[in-house]
Structure formats: structure tokens, C-alpha cells
VOKOLNU-947069 format. One line per 2 residues: number of its first residue (from 1); their letters; for each residue x, y, z negated of C-alpha. Coordinates in steps of 0.25 Angstrom, whole numbers, padded with zeros to 4 digits. Layout:
BEGIN
NUM) a) X,Y,Z  ... .
REM end
This chain:
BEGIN
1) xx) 0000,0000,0000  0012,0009,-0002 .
3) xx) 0018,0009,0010  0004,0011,0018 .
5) xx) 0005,0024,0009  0017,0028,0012 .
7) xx) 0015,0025,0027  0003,0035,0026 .
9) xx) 0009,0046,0019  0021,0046,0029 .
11) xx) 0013,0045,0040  0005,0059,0034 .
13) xx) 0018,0065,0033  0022,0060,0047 .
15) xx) 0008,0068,0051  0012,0082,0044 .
17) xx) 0025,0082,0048  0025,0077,0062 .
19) xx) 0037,0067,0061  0039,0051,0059 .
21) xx) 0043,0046,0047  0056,0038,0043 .
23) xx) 0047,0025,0041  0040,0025,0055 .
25) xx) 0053,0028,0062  0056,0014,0055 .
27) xx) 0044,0009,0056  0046,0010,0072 .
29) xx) 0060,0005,0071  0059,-0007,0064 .
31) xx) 0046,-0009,0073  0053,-0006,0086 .
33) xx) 0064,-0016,0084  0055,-0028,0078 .
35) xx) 0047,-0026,0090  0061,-0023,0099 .
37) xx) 0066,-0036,0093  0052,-0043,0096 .
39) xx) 0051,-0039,0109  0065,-0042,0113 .
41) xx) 0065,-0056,0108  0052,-0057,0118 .
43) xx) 0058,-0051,0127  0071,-0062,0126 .
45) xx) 0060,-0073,0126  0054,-0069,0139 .
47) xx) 0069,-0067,0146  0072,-0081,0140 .
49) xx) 0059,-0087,0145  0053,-0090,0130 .
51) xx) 0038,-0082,0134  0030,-0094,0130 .
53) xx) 0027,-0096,0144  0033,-0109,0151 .
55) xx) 0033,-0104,0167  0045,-0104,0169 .
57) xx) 0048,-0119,0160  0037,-0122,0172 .
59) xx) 0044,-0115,0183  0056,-0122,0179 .
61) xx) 0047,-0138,0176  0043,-0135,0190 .
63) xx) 0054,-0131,0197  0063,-0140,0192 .
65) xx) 0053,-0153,0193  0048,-0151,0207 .
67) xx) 0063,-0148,0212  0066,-0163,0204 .
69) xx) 0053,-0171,0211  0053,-0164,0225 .
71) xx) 0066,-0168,0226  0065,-0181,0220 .
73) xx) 0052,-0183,0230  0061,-0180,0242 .
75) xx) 0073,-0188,0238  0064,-0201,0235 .
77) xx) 0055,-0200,0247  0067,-0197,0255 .
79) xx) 0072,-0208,0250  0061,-0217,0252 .
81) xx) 0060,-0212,0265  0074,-0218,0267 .
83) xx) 0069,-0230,0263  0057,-0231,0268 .
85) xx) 0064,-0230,0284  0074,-0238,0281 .
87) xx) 0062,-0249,0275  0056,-0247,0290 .
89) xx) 0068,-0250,0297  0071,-0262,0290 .
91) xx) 0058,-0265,0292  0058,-0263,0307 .
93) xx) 0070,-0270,0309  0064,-0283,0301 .
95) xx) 0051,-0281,0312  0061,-0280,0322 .
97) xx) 0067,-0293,0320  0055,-0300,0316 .
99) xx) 0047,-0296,0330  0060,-0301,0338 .
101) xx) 0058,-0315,0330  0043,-0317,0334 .
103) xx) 0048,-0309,0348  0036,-0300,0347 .
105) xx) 0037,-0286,0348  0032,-0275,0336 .
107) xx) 0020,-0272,0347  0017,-0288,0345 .
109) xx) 0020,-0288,0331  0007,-0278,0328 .
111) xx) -0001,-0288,0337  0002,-0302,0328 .
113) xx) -0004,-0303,0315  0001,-0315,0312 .
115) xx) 0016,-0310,0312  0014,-0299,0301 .
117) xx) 0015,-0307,0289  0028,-0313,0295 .
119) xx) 0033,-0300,0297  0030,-0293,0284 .
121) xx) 0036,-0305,0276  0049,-0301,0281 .
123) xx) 0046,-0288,0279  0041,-0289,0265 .
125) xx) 0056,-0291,0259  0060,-0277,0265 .
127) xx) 0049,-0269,0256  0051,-0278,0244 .
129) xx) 0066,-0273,0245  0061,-0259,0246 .
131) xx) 0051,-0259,0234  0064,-0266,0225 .
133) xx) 0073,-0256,0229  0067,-0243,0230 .
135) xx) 0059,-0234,0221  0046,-0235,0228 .
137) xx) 0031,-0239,0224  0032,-0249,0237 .
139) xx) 0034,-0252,0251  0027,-0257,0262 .
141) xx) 0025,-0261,0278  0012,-0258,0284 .
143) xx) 0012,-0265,0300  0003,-0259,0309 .
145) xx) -0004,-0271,0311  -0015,-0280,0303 .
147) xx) -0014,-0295,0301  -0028,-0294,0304 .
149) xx) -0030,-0288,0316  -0047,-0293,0315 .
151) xx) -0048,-0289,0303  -0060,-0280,0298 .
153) xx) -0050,-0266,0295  -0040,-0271,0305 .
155) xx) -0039,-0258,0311  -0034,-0251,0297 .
157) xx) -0027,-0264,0291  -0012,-0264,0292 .
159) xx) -0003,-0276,0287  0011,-0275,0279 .
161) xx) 0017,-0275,0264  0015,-0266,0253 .
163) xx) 0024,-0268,0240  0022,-0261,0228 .
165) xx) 0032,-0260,0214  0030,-0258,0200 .
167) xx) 0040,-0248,0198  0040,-0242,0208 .
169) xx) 0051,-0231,0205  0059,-0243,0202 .
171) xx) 0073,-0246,0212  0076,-0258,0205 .
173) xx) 0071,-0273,0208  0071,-0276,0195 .
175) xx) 0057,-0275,0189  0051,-0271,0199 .
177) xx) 0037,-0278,0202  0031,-0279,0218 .
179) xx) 0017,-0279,0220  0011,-0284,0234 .
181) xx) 0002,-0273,0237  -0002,-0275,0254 .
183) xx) 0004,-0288,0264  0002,-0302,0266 .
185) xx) 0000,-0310,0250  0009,-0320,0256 .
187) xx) 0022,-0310,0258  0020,-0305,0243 .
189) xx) 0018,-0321,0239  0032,-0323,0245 .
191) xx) 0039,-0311,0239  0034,-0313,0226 .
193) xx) 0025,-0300,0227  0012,-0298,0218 .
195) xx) -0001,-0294,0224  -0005,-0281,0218 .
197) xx) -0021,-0280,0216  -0022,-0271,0227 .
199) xx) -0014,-0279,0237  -0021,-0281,0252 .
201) xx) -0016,-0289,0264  -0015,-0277,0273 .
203) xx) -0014,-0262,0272  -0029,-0253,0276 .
205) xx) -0023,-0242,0282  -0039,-0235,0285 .
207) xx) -0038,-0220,0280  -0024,-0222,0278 .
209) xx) -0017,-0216,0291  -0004,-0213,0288 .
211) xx) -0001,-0229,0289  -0006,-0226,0305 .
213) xx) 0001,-0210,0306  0014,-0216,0304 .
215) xx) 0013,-0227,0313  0008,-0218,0325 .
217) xx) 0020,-0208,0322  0031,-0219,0321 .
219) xx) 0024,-0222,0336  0023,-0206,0340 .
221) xx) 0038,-0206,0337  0046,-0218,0342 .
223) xx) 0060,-0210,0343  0058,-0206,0328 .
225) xx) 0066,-0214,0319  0060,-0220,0306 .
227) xx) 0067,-0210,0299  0058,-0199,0304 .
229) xx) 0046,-0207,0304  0042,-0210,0289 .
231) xx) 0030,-0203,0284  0026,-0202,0268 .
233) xx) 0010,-0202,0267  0004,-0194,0255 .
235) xx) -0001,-0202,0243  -0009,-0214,0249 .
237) xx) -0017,-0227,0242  -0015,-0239,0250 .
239) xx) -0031,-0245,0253  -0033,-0253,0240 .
241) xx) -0025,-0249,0232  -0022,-0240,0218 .
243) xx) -0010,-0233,0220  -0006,-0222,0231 .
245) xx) 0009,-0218,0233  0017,-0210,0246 .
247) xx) 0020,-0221,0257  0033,-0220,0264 .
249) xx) 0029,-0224,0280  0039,-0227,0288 .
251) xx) 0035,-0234,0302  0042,-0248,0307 .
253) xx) 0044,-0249,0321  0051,-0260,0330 .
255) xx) 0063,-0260,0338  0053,-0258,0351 .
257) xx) 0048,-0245,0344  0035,-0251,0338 .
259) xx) 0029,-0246,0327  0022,-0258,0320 .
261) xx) 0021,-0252,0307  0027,-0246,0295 .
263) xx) 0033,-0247,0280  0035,-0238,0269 .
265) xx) 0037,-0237,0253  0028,-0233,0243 .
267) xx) 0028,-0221,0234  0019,-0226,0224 .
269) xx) 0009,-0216,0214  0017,-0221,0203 .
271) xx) 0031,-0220,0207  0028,-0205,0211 .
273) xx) 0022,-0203,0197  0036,-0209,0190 .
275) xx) 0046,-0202,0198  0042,-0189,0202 .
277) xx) 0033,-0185,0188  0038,-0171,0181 .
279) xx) 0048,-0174,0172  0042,-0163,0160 .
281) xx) 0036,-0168,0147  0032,-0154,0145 .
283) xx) 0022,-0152,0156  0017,-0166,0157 .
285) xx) 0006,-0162,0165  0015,-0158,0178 .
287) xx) 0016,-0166,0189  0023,-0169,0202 .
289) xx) 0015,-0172,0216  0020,-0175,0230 .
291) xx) 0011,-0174,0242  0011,-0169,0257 .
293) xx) 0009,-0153,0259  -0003,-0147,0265 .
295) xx) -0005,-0134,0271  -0010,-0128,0257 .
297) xx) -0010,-0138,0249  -0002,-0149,0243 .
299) xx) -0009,-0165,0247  -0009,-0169,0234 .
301) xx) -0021,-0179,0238  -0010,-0186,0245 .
303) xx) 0002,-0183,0233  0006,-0190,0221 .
305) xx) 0006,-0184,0208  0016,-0187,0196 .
307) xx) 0018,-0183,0181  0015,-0184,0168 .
309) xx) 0002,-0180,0168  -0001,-0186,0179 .
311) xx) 0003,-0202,0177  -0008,-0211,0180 .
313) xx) -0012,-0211,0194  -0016,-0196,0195 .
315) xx) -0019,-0192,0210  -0023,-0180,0217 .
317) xx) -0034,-0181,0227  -0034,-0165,0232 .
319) xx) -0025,-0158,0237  -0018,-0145,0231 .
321) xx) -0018,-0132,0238  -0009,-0120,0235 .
323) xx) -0015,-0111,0227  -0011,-0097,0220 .
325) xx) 0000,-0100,0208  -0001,-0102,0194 .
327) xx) 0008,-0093,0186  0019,-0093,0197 .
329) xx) 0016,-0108,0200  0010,-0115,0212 .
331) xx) -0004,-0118,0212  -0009,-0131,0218 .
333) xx) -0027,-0132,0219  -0036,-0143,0220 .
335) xx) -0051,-0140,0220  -0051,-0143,0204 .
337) xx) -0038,-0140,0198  -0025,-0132,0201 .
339) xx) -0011,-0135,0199  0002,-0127,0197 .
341) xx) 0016,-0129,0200  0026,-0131,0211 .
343) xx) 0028,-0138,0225  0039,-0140,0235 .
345) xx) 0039,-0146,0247  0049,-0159,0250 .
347) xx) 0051,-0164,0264  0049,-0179,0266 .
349) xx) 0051,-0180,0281  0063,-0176,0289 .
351) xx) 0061,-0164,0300  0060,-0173,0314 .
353) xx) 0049,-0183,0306  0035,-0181,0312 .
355) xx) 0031,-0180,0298  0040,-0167,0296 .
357) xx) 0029,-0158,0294  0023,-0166,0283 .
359) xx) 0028,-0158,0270  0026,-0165,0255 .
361) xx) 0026,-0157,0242  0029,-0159,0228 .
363) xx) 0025,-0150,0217  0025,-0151,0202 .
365) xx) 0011,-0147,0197  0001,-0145,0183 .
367) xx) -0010,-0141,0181  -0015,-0126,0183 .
369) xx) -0021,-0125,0169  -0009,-0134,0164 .
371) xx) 0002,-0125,0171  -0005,-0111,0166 .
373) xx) -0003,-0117,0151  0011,-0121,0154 .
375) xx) 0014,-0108,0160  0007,-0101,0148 .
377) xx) 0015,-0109,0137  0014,-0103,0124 .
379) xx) 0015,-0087,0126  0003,-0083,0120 .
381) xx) 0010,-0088,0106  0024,-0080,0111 .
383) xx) 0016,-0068,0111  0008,-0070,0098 .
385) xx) 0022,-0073,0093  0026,-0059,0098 .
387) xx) 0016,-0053,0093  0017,-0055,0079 .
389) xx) 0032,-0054,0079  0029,-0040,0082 .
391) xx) 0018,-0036,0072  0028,-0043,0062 .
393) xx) 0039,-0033,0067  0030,-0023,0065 .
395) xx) 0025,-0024,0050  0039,-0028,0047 .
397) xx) 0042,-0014,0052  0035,-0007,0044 .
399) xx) 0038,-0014,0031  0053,-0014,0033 .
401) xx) 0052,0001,0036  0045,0002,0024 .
403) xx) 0055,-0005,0015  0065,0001,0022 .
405) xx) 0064,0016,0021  0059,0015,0005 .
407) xx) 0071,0019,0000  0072,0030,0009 .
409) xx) 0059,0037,0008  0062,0035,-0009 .
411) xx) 0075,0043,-0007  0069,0054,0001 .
413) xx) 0056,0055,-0011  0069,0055,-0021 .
415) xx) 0076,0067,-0012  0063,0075,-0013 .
417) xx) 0062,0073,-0027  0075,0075,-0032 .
419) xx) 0084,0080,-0020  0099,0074,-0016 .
421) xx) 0104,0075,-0033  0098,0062,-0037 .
423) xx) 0099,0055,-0026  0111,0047,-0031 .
425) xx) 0101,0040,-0039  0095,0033,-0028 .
427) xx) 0098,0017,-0025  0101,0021,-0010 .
429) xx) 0113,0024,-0008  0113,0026,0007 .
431) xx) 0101,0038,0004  0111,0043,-0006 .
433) xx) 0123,0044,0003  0113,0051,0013 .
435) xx) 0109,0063,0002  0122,0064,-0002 .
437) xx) 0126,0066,0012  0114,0077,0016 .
439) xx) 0119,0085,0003  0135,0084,0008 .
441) xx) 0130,0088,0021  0122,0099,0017 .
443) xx) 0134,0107,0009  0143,0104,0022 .
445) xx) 0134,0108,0032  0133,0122,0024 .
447) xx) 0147,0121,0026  0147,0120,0041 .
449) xx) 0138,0129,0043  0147,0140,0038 .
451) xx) 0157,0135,0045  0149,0133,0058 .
453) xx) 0143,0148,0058  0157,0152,0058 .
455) xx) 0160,0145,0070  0148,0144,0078 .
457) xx) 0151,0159,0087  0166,0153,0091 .
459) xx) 0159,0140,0094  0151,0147,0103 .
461) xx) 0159,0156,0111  0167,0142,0112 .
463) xx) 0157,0136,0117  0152,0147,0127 .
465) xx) 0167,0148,0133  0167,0134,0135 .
467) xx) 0154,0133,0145  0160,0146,0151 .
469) xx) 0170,0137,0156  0165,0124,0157 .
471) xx) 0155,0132,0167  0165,0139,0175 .
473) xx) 0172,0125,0175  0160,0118,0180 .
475) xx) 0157,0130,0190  0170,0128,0197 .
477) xx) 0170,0115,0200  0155,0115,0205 .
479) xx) 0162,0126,0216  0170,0112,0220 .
481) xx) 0157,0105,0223  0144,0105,0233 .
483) xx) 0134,0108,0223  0124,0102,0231 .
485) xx) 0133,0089,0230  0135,0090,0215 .
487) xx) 0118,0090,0213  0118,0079,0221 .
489) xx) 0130,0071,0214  0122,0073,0201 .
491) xx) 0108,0067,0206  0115,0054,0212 .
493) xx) 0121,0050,0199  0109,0046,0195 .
495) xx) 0108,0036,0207  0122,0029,0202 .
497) xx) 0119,0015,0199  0125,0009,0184 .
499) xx) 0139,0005,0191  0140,0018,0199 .
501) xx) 0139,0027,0187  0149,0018,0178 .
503) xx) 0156,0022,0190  0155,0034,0193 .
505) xx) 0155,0037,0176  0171,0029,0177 .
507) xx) 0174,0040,0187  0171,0051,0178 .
509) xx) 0178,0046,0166  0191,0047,0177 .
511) xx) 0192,0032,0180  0200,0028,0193 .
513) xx) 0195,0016,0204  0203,0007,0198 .
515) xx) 0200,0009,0181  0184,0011,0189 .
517) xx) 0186,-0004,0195  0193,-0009,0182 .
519) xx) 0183,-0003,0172  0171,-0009,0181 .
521) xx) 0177,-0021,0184  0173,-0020,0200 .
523) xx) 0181,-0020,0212  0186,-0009,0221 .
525) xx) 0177,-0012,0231  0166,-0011,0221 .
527) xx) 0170,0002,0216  0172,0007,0230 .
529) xx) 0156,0003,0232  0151,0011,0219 .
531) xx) 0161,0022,0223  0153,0024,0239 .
533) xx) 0141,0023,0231  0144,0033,0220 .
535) xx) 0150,0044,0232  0138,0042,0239 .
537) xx) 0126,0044,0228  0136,0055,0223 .
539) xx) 0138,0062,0235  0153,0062,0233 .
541) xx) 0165,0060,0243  0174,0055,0234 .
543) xx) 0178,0052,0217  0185,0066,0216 .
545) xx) 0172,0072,0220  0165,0062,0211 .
547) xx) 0172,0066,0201  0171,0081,0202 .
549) xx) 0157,0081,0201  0157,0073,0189 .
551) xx) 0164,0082,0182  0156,0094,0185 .
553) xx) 0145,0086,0181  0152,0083,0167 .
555) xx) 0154,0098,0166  0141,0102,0168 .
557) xx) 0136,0092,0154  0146,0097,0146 .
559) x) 0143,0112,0151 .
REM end
């Protein structure tokens, strides 16, 4: 209750007599560096990136995992490619030899069901090597032929082989486990193969064209080599079956230039899923997808998703147009929810492949509402921090001012009271020293005073003399300049960039090129450049001038 009384009554005081008091000058101190000191820890929290907002942690998630699976992606379809061309020639070649044993030709193979089974039992070894050796969901052969040429669907069924792993990021044949998913029983009965659930004698290649597009490009392009011929589809289901992967095509054609059918590797839903998932245990809910490029949108309705969140056979059955971004991220819509995040575009086909043009993607997304969050983090609580840091610093301004000067304003009550004799009777010492002091002062200034009113009409005939001839000094040496140029050279020095005037401030202390270029630590050529550039904002020819009109213009201050 005191000290609101006392804060009143000097505030009256401050009314009546105009001024601001000892205390609120302190007040105001104390306040202005708590809050300097608040606002400059702020301040170093926002330059070090600590604002409790996480975009750039996400700018940095992103970046840094879509760089790691694009480039993964590439290398392993790349890769796989490689293998999948080189699975075709070997192939080829065995068909080759095998149609030169039965002497038919690959047109007279496609016309003979009875030699399929023959023939895809001696492939059958080729594509169980492939699935042992390579980290892939499976491989397979599809002829463009059926062993049932009466057959109801004989127009859309297709014989060949399809193997499917367990593992199927596995390289290693040991524990790995092959399932028997399309081809005659009898082949996986001598390979020791099981049956899968889903297994069928024969591929149904209805709604699925890519099977005949490859075919009829192989046959559009009989100088191409396989190399340039293999085709990656988008995310497909075989007919039948549960789980969709990317299928490597790459065509099989005989030594007479027959294209008689085609074989390929599997990149199943789940091997996507282990290999290419975000690795972040902070944002579980990001996710990875690879999928063909459309004109404004991605094709996710043909891509494969992985990541945390998204684990269990999740698919995308829309695709996701380019929308305006979210907090400087890309936006991705569907006609229910929107994602945010990043995409790049990898290449997966070289550029004399009549599959050029095909462009894929791979982006890192979350969820609009989930990414929002993320980007927000927890700055609402940094600010409330803030903010009560600052009303803290602000009562403890005012009692510590309080506490501070209570000495103080007791002395001054004891001076009025009692003047500077019993002042030594005070505990402060400091106070004391200061009384003592004034009163020492006062009996010398009297002193002075004398002394000074003795001296005060030379002084001023002194001083008069000395303008006189500071003036004539100045006058004389203005004669030796254009005035005109002298005006200009006093505008321009404001136009002197930082290392001009240390410069052009070394030359009027008297300092040479050499103690200029030593003191700046520059080069000659260096000082040469400032020296052109002083001269000409100056208006001067040369550092004589320079230095003339510098020290008329010293002249003039002290005058």
C-alpha cells in the first residue's frame, strides 16, 4: 500500500512541475532492457529456427526423403529393367533353339498348342533363377497364344508362367518360398512350386491392354532392340487375383524377328510398401507414392502407396490433380480429401524408347489437415511463453526500481530536513561521498568564478583573433578552388559507400597508398578501384585535390 502512495504522490509532483521522476526513469529502464533482453532471446530463437513452427524440420523430411526414394526408385527400376532385358534374351535364345529342335518356326509355334507346355517347362528354370536372385515380387512369361485356341474366352486367354516369393525384397535363396500363381500345374508339380489360392491355367488378359500394346509395339519397331522396347505398366491386378504390383514387359522375339510373346518381373504391393516407405517415426503418417504423370494431375489410381500410416494394402483409386499449395508446400486433390508435399519427376525409359514420353513421379505426401498441424507445431505455446516473460519483466521492473532507489529518496528527505551537516550519519556511503562532494564544489566554484571573470575579456579577444585568422586562412584557400566544385564535393560525400569513406577518411588522416592498402588489408588494384570511384562521386582529378578540399572543409568545422 506504501509504495502505491508513494507512486501517486510523485506522480502529482510530476504534474505540477512538469518533469519525470528519478523512479519512472527507472522504471522505464529496467522495463526496456527486460523486455530488450526478452525480445532479443525471441529474436535469436526465430534466426536459429526454434519458433515452434516445424516447416522447415518439414521442408528439410521432404527434401531429404523424396531426393533418398526418387533416387532409390530410379536405381532399382533401372536396375530391374537391366534384368528384365536380359531375362528376355535368354529367353529368346532358349525359344530359338527350341523352334530349331521341333523345326518350326516362331509364326508355327503360336499355331501349336500342344508344344506350349513343352516349351514353358524349359523356360520355367529361367524365371525360377530370376525370382532367387533378385529382389523382386516375381517373374513371369506370358506367350501370345492360348492352349485352348476353342475355348470360350480364347480371344483374351494367354498362356505362360507366373512365380511369385514370399520375400519379395529378399536376394538371397535361402528362405525364400515360391508360389505357382499362373501356368500349367504340371511344370510347378516338377519344380516343386505350390499352388497359390488364386492360381489359374492361363493369364485373362480382357480389360487388360497393356499385355497386347506392348506386343503391337515390339512388332511396330522391328529394328529397335529389346533395350529400348521394355514398358513399365502402372499399378495392375492380374484377373483373379488379390495383390496388384508395377510389371516390367519386355517382348520375346525370335531370331526371324517374330514377336511371339513377352516376359517380365513383378514389383509387388508389398515390396513397394518395405522398400520405398519414409523412414521418420515423427511423421508416421507421411507416405511415398510412385505413379505415371498426367497433364494436371498425378495417376495415383495407377501408383502404389508406402509408409507408415499406410501398411495394410491401402490403394488410391483417384487421381490427384495439382492444386494451389499449402503453407509453401505442393497441394495434390481428390474429390474428397487433399494432400500436401513434394513430387519430382524420374525417368524410366531411355530417350530413342517409344515409351519416351511416358513421364513417372514420385512425391512424399500427408495429409492437408495433417500437414497444417505439423507446419503449426506448438507456436501458440512459444507465444503465450513470450508473453508472460514480458508482463513478469515488467512487474519486476517496478518492484526492483522500488527497492532500488529507497535509499536514495530517504537521503534526499534527510538533506531537506537537515541540509549537508549531518549527512555523515547516513549508512550510504556512496550518498555521503556525493554531499560531500556538491559542498567541496560549491566553495571551489566561487573560487573559479573569481578567477574566471578576470579572465574571461583576454579570452575573448583571443578567441575573436583567432576566427579573424582562421577565416582569412579558409578565404585564401577557397581562392585556389572552383566554388562550384567545392559544393559539389560536399554533396557527393554522402554518396560514399562504407569502404569508400574508410578510404577517403585514411586520406585525410595523411596516410599514403601503401599504409592505405596495408591498414585495409586490399590489394593495389582494389585501392586503384575505390580511388576511380571516390574521384568521380567527388569531382576531383587527383588526391592532391582530394585533399585540399578536405581540409578547407575541416577548416570550416572548426571556424
Amino acid at each position: 500500500m506504501s509504495m502505491l502512495k508513494q507512486a501517486l504522490s510523485l506522480w502529482k509532483n510530476e504534474r505540477n512541475k512538469k518533469g519525470t521522476t528519478l523512479q519512472r526513469r527507472l522504471i522505464l529502464f529496467f522495463i526496456c532492457v527486460t523486455v530488450s533482453l526478452v525480445l532479443a532471446f525471441s529474436l535469436l530463437l526465430m534466426i536459429f529456427g526454434i519458433t515452434g513452427k516445424e516447416e522447415r524440420a518439414l521442408h528439410n523430411f521432404f527434401d531429404t526423403e523424396l531426393a533418398n526414394i526418387a533416387d532409390n526408385i530410379s536405381d532399382d527400376f533401372g536396375s530391374l529393367s537391366v534384368d528384365g532385358i536380359n531375362l528376355a534374351e535368354s529367353m529368346s535364345a532358349h525359344a530359338n533353339n527350341f523352334f530349331d529342335e521341333n523345326d518350326i518356326s516362331a509364326g508355327d509355334f503360336l499355331s501349336r498348342p500342344e508344344l506350349i507346355e513343352p516349351m514353358l517347362s524349359e523356360q520355367a528354370h529361367l524365371l525360377i533363377s530370376m525370382v532367387n536372385g533378385r529382389s523382386c515380387g516375381g517373374a513371369f512369361v506370358l506367350l501370345d497364344t492360348t492352349i485352348n485356341p476353342e475355348g470360350d474366352n480364347a480371344e483374351f486367354a494367354r498362356s505362360g508362367i507366373f512365380i511369385k516369393k514370399t520375400q519379395p525384397t529378399s536376394t538371397q535363396a535361402v528362405g525364400v518360398k515360391m508360389y505357382y500363381l499362373r501356368g500349367p500345374a504340371q511344370i510347378a508339380r516338377e519344380n516343386n512350386i505350390e499352388l497359390l489360392g488364386q492360381w489359374k491355367m492361363e493369364y485373362d488378359t480382357a480389360d487388360q491392354h497393356f499385355f497386347a500394346d506392348v506386343l503391337e509395339q515390339a512388332r511396330q519397331n522391328p529394328d529397335l532392340p529389346l533395350s529400348r522396347l521394355y514398358y513399365w505398366t502402372g499399378r495392375v491386378t492380374l484377373k483373379d487375383n488379390s495383390e496388384a504390383g508395377f510389371l516390367l514387359c519386355v517382348p520375346l522375339r525370335s531370331k526371324d524377328g517374330t514377336v511371339f510373346g513377352l516376359c517380365g518381373i513383378e514389383v509387388s504391393d508389398r515390396m513397394f510398401k518395405s522398400l520405398y516407405s519414409p523412414a521418420s517415426d515423427k511423421y508416421e503418417n507421411a507416405f511415398a507414392i510412385a505413379a505415371p504423370k498426367g497433364d494436371d494431375c498425378i495417376k495415383t489410381s495407377s501408383g502404389i502407396i508406402a509408409g507408415n500410416y499406410y501398411l495394410t494394402g491401402n490403394r488410391m483409386y483417384e487421381d490427384l490433380k495439382y492444386g494451389e499449395g499449402i503453407s509453401s508446400f505442393e497441394s495434390f486433390a481428390s474429390s474428397d480429401i487433399n494432400y500436401g508435399g513434394k513430387n519430382v519427376g524420374i525417368r524410366l525409359y531411355p530417350s530413342d524408347s517409344p515409351y519416351e514420353t511416358d513421364r513417372w513421379e514420385v512425391a512424399v505426401l500427408m495429409h492437408e489437415k495433417a500437414l497444417q498441424d505439423a507446419v503449426s507445431g506448438n507456436d501458440k505455446y512459444l507465444i503465450v511463453i513470450i508473453a508472460i516473460l514480458l508482463l513478469l519483466s515488467i512487474l519486476s521492473s517496478v518492484v526492483i526500481s522500488h527497492h532500488y532507489l529507497k535509499p536514495v529518496t530517504t537521503a534526499f528527505e534527510s538533506v531537506r530536513t537537515n541540509g549537508y551537516s549531518d549527512m555523515d550519519t547516513m549508512p550510504y556511503l556512496e550518498i555521503n561521498d556525493l554531499f560531500d562532494f556538491l559542498a567541496q564544489r560549491d566553495r571551489e566554484r566561487e573560487e573559479e568564478f573569481k578567477q574566471l571573470e578576470s579572465r574571461h575579456n583576454d579570452t575573448k579577444e583571443e578567441m575573436a583573433k583567432a576566427r579573424t585568422r582562421l577565416s582569412h586562412l579558409i578565404d585564401k584557400k577557397k581562392k585556389e578552388v572552383d566554388p562550384e566544385s567545392y559544393r559539389l564535393f560536399l554533396t557527393s560525400l554522402k554518396t560514399l559507400t562504407k569502404k569508400e569513406r574508410e578510404v577517403f577518411e585514411l586520406y585525410m588522416e595523411g596516410k599514403s597508398a601503401k599504409d592505405i592498402v596495408d591498414i585495409l588489408g586490399i590489394t593495389e588494384n582494389t585501392l586503384k578501384f575505390h580511388n576511380k570511384n571516390l574521384y568521380g562521386k567527388l569531382g576531383v582529378n587527383s588526391r592532391k585535390e582530394l585533399l585540399l578540399y578536405a581540409q578547407i572543409m575541416r577548416e570550416e568545422n572548426k571556424l
